[in-house]
C-alpha positions in Angstrom: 144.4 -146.1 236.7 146.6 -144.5 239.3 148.5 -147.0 241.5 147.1 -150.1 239.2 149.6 -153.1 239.1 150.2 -154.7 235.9 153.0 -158.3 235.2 155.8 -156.9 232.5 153.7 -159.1 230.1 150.9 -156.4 230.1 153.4 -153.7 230.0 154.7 -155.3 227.1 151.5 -155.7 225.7 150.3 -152.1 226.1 153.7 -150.8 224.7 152.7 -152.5 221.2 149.2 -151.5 221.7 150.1 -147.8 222.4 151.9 -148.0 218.9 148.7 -149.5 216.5 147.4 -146.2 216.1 150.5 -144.1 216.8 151.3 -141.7 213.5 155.3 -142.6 214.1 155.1 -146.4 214.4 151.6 -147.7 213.4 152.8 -148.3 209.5 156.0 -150.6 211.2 153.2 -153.1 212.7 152.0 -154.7 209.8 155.4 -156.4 209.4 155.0 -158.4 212.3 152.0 -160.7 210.1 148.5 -161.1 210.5 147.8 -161.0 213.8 149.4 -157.7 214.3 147.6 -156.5 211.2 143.9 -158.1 212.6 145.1 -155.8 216.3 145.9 -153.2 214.4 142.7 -152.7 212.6 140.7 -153.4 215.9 142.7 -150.5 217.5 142.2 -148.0 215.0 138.4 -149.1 214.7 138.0 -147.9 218.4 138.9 -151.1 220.4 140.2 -150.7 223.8 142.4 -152.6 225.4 140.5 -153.9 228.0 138.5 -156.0 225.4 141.9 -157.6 224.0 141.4 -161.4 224.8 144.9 -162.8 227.1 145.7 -164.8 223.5 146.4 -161.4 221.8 148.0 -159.9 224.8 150.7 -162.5 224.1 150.5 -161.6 221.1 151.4 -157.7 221.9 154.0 -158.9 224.0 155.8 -161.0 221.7 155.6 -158.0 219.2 157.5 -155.6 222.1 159.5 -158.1 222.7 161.1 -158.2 218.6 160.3 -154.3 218.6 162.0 -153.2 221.8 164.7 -155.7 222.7 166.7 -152.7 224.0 164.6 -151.7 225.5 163.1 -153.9 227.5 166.8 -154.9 228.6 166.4 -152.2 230.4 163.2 -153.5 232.5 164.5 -157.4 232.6 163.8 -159.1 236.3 161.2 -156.8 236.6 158.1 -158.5 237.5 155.4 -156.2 237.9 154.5 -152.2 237.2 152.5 -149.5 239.0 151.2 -146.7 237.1 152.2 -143.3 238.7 151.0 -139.9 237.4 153.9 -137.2 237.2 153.9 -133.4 236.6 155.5 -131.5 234.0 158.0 -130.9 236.5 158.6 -134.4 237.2 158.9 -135.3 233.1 161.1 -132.3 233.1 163.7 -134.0 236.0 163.9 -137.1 233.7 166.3 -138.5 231.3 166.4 -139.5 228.0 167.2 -142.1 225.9 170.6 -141.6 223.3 168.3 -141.7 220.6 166.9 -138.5 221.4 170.2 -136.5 222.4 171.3 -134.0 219.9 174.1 -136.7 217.9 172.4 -139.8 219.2 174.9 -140.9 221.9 174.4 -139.8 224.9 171.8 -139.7 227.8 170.1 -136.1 228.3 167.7 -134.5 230.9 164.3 -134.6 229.4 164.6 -130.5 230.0 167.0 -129.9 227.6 165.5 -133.0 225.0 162.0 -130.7 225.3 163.9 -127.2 224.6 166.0 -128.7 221.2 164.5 -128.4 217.9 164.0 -132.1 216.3 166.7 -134.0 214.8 167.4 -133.3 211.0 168.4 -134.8 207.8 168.5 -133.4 204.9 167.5 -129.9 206.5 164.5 -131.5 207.2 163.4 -133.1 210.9 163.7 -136.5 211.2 159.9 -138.1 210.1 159.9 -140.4 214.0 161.3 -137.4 216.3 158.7 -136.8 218.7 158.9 -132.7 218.8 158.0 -132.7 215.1 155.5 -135.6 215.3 153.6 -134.1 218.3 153.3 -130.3 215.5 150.6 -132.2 214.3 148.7 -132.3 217.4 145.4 -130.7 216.6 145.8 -127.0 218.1 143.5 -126.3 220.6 142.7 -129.8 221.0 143.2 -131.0 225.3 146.0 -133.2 226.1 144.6 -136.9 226.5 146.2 -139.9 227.1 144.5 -143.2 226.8 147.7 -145.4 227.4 150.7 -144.6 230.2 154.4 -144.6 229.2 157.0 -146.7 230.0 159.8 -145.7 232.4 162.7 -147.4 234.2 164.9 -146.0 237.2 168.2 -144.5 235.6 170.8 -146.2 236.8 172.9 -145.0 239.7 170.9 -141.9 240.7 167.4 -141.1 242.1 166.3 -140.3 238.5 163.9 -141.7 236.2 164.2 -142.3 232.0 161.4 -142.4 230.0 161.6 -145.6 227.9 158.5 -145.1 225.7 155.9 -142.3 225.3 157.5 -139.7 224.3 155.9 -138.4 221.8 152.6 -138.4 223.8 154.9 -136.7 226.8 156.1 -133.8 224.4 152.1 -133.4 223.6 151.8 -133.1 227.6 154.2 -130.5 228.3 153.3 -128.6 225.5 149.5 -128.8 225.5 148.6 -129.9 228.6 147.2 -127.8 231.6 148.7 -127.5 235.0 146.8 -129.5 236.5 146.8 -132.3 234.4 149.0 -135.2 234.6 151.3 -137.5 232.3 150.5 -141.4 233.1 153.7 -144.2 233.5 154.4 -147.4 234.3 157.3 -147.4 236.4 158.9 -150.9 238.0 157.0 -151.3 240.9 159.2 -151.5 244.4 
């Protein structure tokens, strides 16, 4: 998958579609009506991607596109993506989104996102953060990834920001081997 090109309309699609079966954001999908639902049932039943007919891809798209409007601000002109493999190193040089900073306001490096403990309320971490979500990662079980994240160029420096993924990316640094390698869609140049 390496150095595949994809339009921002299968980005979109595959952002949606990594979410169907993910344990933070698969139960928001059903309020996005029947179609999502029928996906959504396909996914978790083993359905890849590759067997999701154009009609449902605009479909996915649409359902980034009311999910992620932020988001995908962040991405708009851009035409086309190329799926790049980083390092733990090169998730590690990274940025963050506010979301995931310590009050929620503020861009971080990845680095010291990975190193915090989740976000709380109520003395209890937040249900979505990705550092608590990723505890119930099966232990033993091999980092895998069957869809890439999403990532942008952060404005005004030679850095990157992960945009979506992280809770597979926090699986990846803390699971995954050496050797292996965290997939993205980046904006292709």
């Amino acid at each position: 998958m390496i150095g595949t090109k994809i339009s921002a309309r299968d980005m979109k699609a595959r952002w949606t579609w990594s979410e169907l079966t993910s344990p933070r954001f698969a139960k928001k999908i059903a309020g996005h009506g029947a179609d999502a639902v029928r996906l959504q049932d396909f996914a978790q039943n083993g359905g890849k991607f590759a067997d999701v007919s154009d009609a449902d891809k605009d479909i996915l798209a649409a359902i980034a596109e009311k999910r992620q409007p932020g988001f995908l601000d962040a991405v708009k002109g851009v035409k086309e993506f190329v799926c790049e493999e980083w390092t733990k190193q090169d998730l590690l040089d990274t940025m963050v989104i506010p979301a995931l900073s310590p009050k929620k306001d503020h861009n971080i490096p990845y680095s010291d996102f990975i190193k915090n403990p989740p976000y709380m309320v109520g003395g209890k971490p937040e249900w979505s953060d990705p550092r608590h979500s990723a505890e119930s990662w099966p232990q033993g079980k091999a980092f895998t990834q069957d869809e890439p994240a999403v990532a942008m160029n952060y404005p005004g420096t030679s850095k990157k920001m992960l945009l979506d993924g992280y809770g597979r990316s926090v699986i990846f640094m803390r699971y995954g081997k050496d050797n292996d390698r965290f997939l993205v869609w980046m904006p292709a140049q």
